[in-house]
Structures are given as structure tokens and as C-alpha cells.
C-alpha positions as CSV (number, residue, x, y, z in Angstrom):
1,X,95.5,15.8,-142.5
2,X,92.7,16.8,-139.8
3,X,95.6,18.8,-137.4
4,X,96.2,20.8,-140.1
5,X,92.6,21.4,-140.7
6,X,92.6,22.4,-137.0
7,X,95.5,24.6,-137.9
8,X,94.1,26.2,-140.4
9,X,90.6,27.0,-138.8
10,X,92.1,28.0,-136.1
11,X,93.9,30.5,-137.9
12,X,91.1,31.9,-139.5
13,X,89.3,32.3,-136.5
14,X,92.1,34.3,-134.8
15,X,92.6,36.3,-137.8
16,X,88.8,37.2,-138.0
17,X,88.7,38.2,-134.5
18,X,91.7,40.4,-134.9
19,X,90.0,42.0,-137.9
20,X,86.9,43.1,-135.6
21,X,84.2,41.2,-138.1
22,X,82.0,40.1,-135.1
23,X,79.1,39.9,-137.3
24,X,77.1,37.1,-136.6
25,X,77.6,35.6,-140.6
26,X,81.2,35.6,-140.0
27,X,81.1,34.5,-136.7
28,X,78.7,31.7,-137.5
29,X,80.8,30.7,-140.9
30,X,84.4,30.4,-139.0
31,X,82.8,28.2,-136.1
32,X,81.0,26.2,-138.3
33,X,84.6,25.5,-140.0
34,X,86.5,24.9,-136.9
35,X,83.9,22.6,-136.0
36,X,84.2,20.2,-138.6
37,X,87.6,20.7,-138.5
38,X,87.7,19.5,-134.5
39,X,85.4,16.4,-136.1
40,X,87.8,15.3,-138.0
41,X,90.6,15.6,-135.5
42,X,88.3,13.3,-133.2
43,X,88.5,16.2,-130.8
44,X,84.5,15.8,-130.2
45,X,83.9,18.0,-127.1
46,X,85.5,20.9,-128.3
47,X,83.8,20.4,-131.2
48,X,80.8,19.6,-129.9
49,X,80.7,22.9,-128.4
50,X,81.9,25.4,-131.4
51,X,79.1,23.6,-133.1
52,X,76.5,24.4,-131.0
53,X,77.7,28.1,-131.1
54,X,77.9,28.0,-135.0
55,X,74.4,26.8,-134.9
56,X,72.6,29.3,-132.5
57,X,74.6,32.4,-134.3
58,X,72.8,31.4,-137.8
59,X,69.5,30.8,-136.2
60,X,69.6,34.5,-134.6
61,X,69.6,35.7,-138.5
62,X,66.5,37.1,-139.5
63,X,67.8,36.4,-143.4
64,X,68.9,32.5,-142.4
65,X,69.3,30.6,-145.3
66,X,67.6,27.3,-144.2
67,X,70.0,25.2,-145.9
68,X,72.2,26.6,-143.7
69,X,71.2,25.6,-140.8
70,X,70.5,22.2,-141.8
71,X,74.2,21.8,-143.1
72,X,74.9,23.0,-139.5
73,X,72.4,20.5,-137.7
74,X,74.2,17.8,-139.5
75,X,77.8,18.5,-138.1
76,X,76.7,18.9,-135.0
77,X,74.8,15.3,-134.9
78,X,78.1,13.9,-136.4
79,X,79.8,15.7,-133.5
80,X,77.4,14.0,-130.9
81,X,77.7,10.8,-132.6
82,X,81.7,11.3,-132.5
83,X,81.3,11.5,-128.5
84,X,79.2,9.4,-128.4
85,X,76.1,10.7,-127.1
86,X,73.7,8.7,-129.6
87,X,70.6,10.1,-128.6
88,X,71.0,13.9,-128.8
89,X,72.5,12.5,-132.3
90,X,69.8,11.1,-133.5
91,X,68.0,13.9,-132.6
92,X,69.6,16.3,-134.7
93,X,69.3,14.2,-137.8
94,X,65.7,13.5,-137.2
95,X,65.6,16.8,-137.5
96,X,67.4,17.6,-140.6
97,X,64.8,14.7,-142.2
98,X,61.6,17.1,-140.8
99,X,62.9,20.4,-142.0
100,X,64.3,19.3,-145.5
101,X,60.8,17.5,-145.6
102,X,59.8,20.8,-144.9
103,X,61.8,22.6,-147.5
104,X,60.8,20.3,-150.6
105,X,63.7,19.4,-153.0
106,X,66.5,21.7,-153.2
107,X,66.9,20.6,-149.3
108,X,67.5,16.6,-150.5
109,X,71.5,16.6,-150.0
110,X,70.8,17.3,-146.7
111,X,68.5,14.9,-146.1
112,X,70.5,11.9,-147.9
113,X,73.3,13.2,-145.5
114,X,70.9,12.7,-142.5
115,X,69.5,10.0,-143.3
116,X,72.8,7.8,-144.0
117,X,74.4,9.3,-140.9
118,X,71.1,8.7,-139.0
119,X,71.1,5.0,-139.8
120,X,74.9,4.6,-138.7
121,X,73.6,6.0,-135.1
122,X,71.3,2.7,-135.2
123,X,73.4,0.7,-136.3
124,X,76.0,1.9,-133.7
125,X,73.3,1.3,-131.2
126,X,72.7,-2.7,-132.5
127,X,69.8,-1.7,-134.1
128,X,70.2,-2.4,-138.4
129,X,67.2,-4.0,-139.3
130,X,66.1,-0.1,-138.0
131,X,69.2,1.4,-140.6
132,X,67.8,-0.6,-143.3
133,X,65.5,1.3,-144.5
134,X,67.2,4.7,-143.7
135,X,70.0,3.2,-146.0
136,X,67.3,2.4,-148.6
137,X,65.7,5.5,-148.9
138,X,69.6,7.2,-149.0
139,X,70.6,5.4,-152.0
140,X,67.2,6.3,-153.8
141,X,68.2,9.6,-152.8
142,X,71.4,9.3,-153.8
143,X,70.6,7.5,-156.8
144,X,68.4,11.1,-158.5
145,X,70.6,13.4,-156.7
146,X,73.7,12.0,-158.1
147,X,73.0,9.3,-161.1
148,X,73.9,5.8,-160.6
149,X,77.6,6.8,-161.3
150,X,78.9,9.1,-158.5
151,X,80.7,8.8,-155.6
152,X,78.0,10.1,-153.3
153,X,76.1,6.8,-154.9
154,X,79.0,4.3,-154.2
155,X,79.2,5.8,-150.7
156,X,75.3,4.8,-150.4
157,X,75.6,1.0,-152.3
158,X,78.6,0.7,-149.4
159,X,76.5,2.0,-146.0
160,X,73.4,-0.1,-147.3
161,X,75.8,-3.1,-147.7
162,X,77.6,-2.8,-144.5
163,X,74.1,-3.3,-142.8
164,X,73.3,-5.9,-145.5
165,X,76.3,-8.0,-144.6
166,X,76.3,-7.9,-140.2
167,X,72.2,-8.9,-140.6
168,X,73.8,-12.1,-142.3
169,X,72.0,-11.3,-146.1
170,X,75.4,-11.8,-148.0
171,X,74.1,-12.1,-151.0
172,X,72.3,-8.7,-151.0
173,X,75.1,-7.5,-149.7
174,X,77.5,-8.9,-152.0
175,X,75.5,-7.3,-155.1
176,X,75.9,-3.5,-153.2
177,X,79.1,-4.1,-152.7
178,X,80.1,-5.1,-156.1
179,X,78.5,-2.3,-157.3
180,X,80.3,0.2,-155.4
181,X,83.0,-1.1,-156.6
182,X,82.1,-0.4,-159.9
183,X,81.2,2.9,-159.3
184,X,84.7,3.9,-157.4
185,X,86.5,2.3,-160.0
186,X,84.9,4.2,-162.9
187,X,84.6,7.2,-161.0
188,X,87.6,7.6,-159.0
189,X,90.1,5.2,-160.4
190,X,91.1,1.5,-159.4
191,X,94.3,3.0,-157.4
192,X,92.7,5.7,-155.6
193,X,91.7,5.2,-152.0
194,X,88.0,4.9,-151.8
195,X,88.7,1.8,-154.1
196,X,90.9,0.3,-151.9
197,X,87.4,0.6,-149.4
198,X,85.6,-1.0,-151.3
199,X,88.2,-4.0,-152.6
200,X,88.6,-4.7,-148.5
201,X,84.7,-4.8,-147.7
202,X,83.7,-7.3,-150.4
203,X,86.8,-9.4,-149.3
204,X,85.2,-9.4,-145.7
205,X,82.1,-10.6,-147.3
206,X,83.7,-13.2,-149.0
207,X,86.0,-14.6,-146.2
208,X,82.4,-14.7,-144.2
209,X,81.7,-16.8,-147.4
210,X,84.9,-19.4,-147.0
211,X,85.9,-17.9,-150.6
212,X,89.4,-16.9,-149.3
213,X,91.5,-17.1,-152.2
214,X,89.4,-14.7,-153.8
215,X,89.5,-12.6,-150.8
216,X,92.6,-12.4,-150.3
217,X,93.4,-11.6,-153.6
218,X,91.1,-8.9,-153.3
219,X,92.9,-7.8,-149.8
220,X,96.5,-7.4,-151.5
221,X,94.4,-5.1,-153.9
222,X,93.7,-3.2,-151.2
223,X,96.5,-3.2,-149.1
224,X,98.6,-2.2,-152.1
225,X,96.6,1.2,-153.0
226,X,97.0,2.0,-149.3
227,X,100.5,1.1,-149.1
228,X,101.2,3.6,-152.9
229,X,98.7,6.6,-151.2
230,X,99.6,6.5,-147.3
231,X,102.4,6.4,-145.1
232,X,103.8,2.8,-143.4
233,X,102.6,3.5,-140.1
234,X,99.0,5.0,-141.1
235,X,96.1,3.0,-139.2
236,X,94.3,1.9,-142.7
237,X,97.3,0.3,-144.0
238,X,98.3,-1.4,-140.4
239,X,94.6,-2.6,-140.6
240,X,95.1,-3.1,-144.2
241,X,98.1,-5.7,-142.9
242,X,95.9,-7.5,-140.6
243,X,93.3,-8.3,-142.7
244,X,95.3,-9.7,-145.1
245,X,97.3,-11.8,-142.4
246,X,93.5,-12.8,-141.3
247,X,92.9,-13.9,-144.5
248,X,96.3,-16.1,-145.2
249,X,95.9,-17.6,-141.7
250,X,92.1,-19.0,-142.2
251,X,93.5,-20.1,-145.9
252,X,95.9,-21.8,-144.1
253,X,98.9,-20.1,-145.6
254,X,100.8,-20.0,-141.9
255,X,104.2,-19.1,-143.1
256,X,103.2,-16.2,-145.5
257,X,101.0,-14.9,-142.6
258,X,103.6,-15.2,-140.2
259,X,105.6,-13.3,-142.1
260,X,103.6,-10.2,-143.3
261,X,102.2,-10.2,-139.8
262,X,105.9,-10.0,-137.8
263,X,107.0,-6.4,-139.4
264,X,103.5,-5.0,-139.0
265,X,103.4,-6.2,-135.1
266,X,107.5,-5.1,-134.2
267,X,105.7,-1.1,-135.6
268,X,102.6,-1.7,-133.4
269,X,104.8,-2.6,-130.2
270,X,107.4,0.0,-130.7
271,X,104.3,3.1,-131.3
272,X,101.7,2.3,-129.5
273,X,101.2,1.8,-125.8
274,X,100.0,-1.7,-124.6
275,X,96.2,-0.9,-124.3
276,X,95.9,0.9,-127.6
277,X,93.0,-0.5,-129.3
278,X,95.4,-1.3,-133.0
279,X,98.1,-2.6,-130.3
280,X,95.3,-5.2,-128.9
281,X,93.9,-6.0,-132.6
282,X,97.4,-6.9,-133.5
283,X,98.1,-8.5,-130.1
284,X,94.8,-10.9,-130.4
285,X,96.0,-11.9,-134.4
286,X,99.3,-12.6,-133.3
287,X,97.4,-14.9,-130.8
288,X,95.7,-16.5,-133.0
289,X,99.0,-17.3,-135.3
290,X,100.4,-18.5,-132.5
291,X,97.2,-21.3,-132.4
292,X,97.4,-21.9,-135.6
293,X,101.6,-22.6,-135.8
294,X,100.5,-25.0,-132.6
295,X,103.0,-22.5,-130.7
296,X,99.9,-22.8,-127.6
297,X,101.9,-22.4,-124.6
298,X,103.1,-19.3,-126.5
299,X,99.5,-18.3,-127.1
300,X,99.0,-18.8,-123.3
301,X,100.9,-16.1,-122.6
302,X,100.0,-13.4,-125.2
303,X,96.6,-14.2,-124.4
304,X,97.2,-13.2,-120.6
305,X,99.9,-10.5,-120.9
306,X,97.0,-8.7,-123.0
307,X,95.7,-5.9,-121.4
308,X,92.3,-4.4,-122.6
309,X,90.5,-1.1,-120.4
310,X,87.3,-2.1,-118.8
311,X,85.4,0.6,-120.3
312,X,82.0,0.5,-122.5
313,X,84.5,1.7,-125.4
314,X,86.5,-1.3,-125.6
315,X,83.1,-4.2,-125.8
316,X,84.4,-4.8,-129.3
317,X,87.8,-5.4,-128.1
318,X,86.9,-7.5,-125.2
319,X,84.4,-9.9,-127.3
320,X,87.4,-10.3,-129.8
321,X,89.4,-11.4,-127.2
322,X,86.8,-14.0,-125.7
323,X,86.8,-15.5,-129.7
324,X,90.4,-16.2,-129.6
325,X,90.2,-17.6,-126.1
326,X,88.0,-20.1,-127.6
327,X,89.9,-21.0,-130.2
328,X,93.2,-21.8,-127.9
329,X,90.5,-24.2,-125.6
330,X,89.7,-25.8,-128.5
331,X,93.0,-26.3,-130.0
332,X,94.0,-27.4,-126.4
333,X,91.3,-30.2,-127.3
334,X,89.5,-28.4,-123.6
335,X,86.1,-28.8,-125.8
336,X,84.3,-28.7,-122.6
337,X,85.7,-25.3,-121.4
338,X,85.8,-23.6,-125.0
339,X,82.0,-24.3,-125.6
340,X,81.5,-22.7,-121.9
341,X,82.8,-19.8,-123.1
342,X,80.9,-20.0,-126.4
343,X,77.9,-20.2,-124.6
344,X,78.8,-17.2,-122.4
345,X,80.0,-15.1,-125.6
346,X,76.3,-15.7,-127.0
347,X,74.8,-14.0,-124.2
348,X,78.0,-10.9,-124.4
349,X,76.7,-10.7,-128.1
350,X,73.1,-10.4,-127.1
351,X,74.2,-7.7,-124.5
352,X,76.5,-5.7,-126.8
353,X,73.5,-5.5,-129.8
354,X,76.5,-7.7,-132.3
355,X,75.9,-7.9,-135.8
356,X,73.1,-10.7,-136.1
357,X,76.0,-12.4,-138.7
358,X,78.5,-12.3,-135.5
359,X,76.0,-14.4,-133.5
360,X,75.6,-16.9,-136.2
361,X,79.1,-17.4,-136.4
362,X,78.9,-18.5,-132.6
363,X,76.2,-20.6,-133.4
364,X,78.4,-22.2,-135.8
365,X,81.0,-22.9,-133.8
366,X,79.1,-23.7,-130.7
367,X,77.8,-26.8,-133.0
368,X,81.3,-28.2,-133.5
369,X,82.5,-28.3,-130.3
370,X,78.9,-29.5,-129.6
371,X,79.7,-32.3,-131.7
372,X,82.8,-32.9,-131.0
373,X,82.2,-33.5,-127.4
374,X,79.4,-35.9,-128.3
375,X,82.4,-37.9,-130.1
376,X,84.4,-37.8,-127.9
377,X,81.6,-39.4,-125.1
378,X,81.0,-42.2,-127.7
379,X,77.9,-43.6,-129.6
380,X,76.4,-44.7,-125.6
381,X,75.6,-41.5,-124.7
382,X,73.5,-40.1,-127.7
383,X,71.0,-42.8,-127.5
């Protein structure tokens, strides 16, 4: 409910103005609010900018509690990272790390905060085997701040597994995960929505894994707290959809795919405009039903009609995209032209600083239309 945050701080901040308390506690205290409240709205410059005030205000007090203004360096890095501007992000955590250093103990929730958020800004930036140990020393962190059974601890097992999971060590990763699991489920119940998290990143690990049954068991678990705690046309239950529609499509469950995915894309299409980013997601999986139901001429066209902003933002998009353009070659039986654009996507992934698991998965499919060409030319031409 981030515009009601907005709302809210908003209000206050009007309200203190009109009640003449200019002094520079207040002042620094209702900024700091409206900030995060901006943050969560996604509304990064404006945040990015009350922030900064919120900051410098708190730093002017002779009595500044330092905690304070560690608490404040933290939003604003999240602020910079929400627009963003990576470096002056990781500035400000590094930061945070030195003073609560600094500070000694009492200054260690602020320093897990940095240090997960810090390692998010590498990982953003391709870099995870630099997050690794960030995420390490978080969840050790985590682990005496909190005890092994919190939240803030499940949060930690998750961020450290994500990075597990794109440097391709799944079965690290799998053991994080499952222990977050744990954790949410004990902590904050199997139907609340930190669960539902947790149930849809171990099923990604597991499709990675060929296990789909049991990810896509794990997916309806997931799709089902979102569908109880949100509304129909919230993004986390659209994605929710998808992945679940992912998941029946590589199980080869067509029909039942088909027919959670129609609904889902009619809402997409009717909200959002063409180059929405959920729009294209949803554009690129009905593609890829299309492929799978042999519907290819079909595909042909949804792959062209798509339409994806050339802008630095939209990489991810555009990658995804060149993946399902392979797939429709190859189910053309055009092995020749879909390992082309393999080849070419291994040098996009390289560029883009993708997941080291995302390259492998090239890899892997780069061999089988290697092979396949080679039978295709006949036993002559591998001597």
C-alpha cells in the first residue's frame, strides 16, 4: 500500500510545517519518513532527494545519534540503488559497514542491513561471486542478531541462496532455501506471504533441476497464498500465474497450461500497455505455448508483433526474447539459424554480467542443436 504511505507522509509533513516545528529533529524525522515512503512508491528521484535532505539535517546535530544517521545512509543507498545509480549506492553502504565498524555492536542491524543490500548492488551489477561473501557474513550476522528462527534470518538464508542458485551451486542453494522455508513457515505461518517467497524460489531451483512435478507442486503452493492475501490483478500473483504455466509447459502438461495461462494473458492485454515489461513476460510465455502446441506460424507472429523499448532497462527483457526465438528455430527444425543465435546470445549474456547458471543453460542447449546438426549431416562428416 506504498501510495498510501505517500499519503500519509505527506500529510505529516504538511501538518508539521503548518505547526511551525522547523526544528531540525522534526524536520530531519518527517523527511526521513517521506523518503522511504517515496522508496516504496518506486518514485526514486523524489526520493532520492528528501533523502539527502533528511540526511544532512541529522548530521548538522551536535547531539546526532549515530545510529541515526546510519539508518538514514541506508535509505538513501536503497534510494540510489532504486534509480539506479549503483555506484553512489554502493557508496553509501560501504559506508554504513565503516561507521557501524566504528560503533562496535549495538550498530550490527545496520550493518546486516548494509551488508545484504550492499551485496544486491553487486549482484545487480553481474558481479555474485563479489555478493557471496557479503551474503555470508549477513546471515552470520543475522544468525546472533536474531537466532536461527526469525524472519530477519529467513530473509538472509533467501539473499544468500539467490546468489547460490544464478552462480549454478544448486545444491547449496537448495539447502538455504529449504531452510528459509522452514523458518517462514514456523515463524510467520505456511499461508502468510513471505512463505509463498520462499515455496516459488525453491520451485525455480528445482525446475533448474528437471524436478518439475515437485516444482510445480510447490508453485500452486505459492500461487494459492498469493491468490487468498492479494488482489487478482496484483503483479506477484500475475507472476505467480506464469510461473506456474512455465512449469506445466516444460512438464509437458500443454492443455492445463494453456488454460491457466489464457485468463491471466486476456488481464495482461486489457491493463497494461504493449511495452509493459509484465505485458512482454506474458507475451514471450504465450510464445512459447504457442511452440510448444506446434501453433508456429502463430508463434511467428506473436514473436514479431512484440514490442520491447531499446533501453538499458529492458536487457533482461530483450535476452528473454532471443531464448524463445531459439526455441521457435529449433522447433522449425532451422538448427542452423537457432544455434546462430545461441551463439550470439552467449556473447549478450557475457555483455549483460547474466547469472553464470543462465550461461550454462545456453551451453546446454548450444550442444543439442550442436548435435543435432551433426545428425543431421550424417556419420561422413564427423570423421
Amino acid at each position: 500500500r506504498a501510495a498510501e504511505a505517500v499519503a500519509l507522509a505527506e500529510r505529516a509533513e504538511a501538518l508539521r510545517v503548518a505547526g511551525g516545528d522547523d526544528s531540525v529533529e522534526a524536520r530531519g524525522d518527517s523527511l526521513n519518513h517521506l523518503g522511504v515512503a517515496y522508496t516504496a512508491a518506486g518514485d526514486f528521484d523524489r526520493a532520492r532527494a528528501v533523502l539527502a535532505e533528511s540526511l544532512a539535517l541529522r548530521r548538522t546535530r551536535a547531539d546526532a545519534e549515530p545510529l541515526d544517521i546510519l539508518v538514514g545512509l541506508n535509505n538513501l543507498a536503497r534510494a540510489e540503488r532504486g534509480a539506479g545509480r549503483l555506484d553512489a549506492a554502493e557508496a553509501l553502504y560501504a559506508e554504513v559497514v565503516r561507521e557501524a565498524e566504528a560503533i562496535g555492536p549495538r550498530a550490527d542491524p545496520s550493518r546486516q542491513t548494509a551488508l545484504d543490500f550492499m551485496a544486491r548492488v553487486r549482484s545487480d551489477r553481474g558481479d555474485r561471486l563479489g555478493a557471496l561473501p557479503l551474503l555470508q557474513e549477513s546471515l552470520t550476522l543475522a544468525k546472533r542478531l536474531y537466532g536461527d528462527r526469525s524472519s530477519r534470518t529467513a530473509t538472509a538464508h533467501n539473499e544468500l541462496a539467490n546468489v547460490l542458485h544464478d552462480l549454478g551451486r544448486l545444491d547449496e542453494a537448495e539447502v538455504h532455501y529449504r531452510q528459509s522455508l522452514a523458518v517462514e513457515g514456523e515463524v510467520r505461518g505456511e499461508s502468510a506471504l513471505p512463505y509463498a517467497v520462499s515455496l516459488n524460489n525453491l520451485a525455480s531451483l528445482l525446475e533448474d533441476r528437471a524436478r518439475f512435478r515437485e516444482a510445480t507442486a510447490l508453485s500452486q503452493r505459492s500461487l494459492a497464498i498469493r491468490e487468498a492475501n492479494l488482489p487478482a490483478d496484483n503483479p506477484m500473483v500475475l507472476r505467480s500465474r506464469g510461473n506456474l504455466a512455465r512449469l506445466l509447459l516444460r512438464d509437458g502438461r500443454i492443455d492445463e497450461a494453456g488454460r491457466l495461462l489464457g485468463p491471466v494473458l486476456a488481464l495482461v492485454r486489457d491493463t497494461k500497455p504493449d511495452a509493459d515489461p509484465e505485458r512482454v513476460r506474458f507475451e514471450l510465455l504465450h510464445a512459447q505455448w504457442l511452440i510448444a502446441a506446434r501453433r508456429l506460424p502463430e508463434a511467428d507472429a506473436a514473436l514479431s508483433a512484440l514490442v520491447i523499448p531499446d533501453d538499458p532497462g529492458r536487457a533482461r527483457d530483450r535476452l528473454a526474447r532471443e531464448r524463445v526465438r531459439i526455441e521457435l528455430a529449433t522447433a522449425h527444425g532451422r538448427h542452423a539459424e537457432a544455434l546462430a543465435l545461441a551463439d550470439a546470445l552467449d556473447a549478450e549474456l557475457a555483455a549483460a554480467g547474466a547469472a553464470p547458471l543462465e550461461r550454462v543453460r545456453n551451453d546446454a542447449v548450444r550442444e543439442r542443436l550442436r548435435a543435432a546438426l551433426a545428425a543431421a549431416a550424417g556419420p561422413a562428416s564427423r570423421n
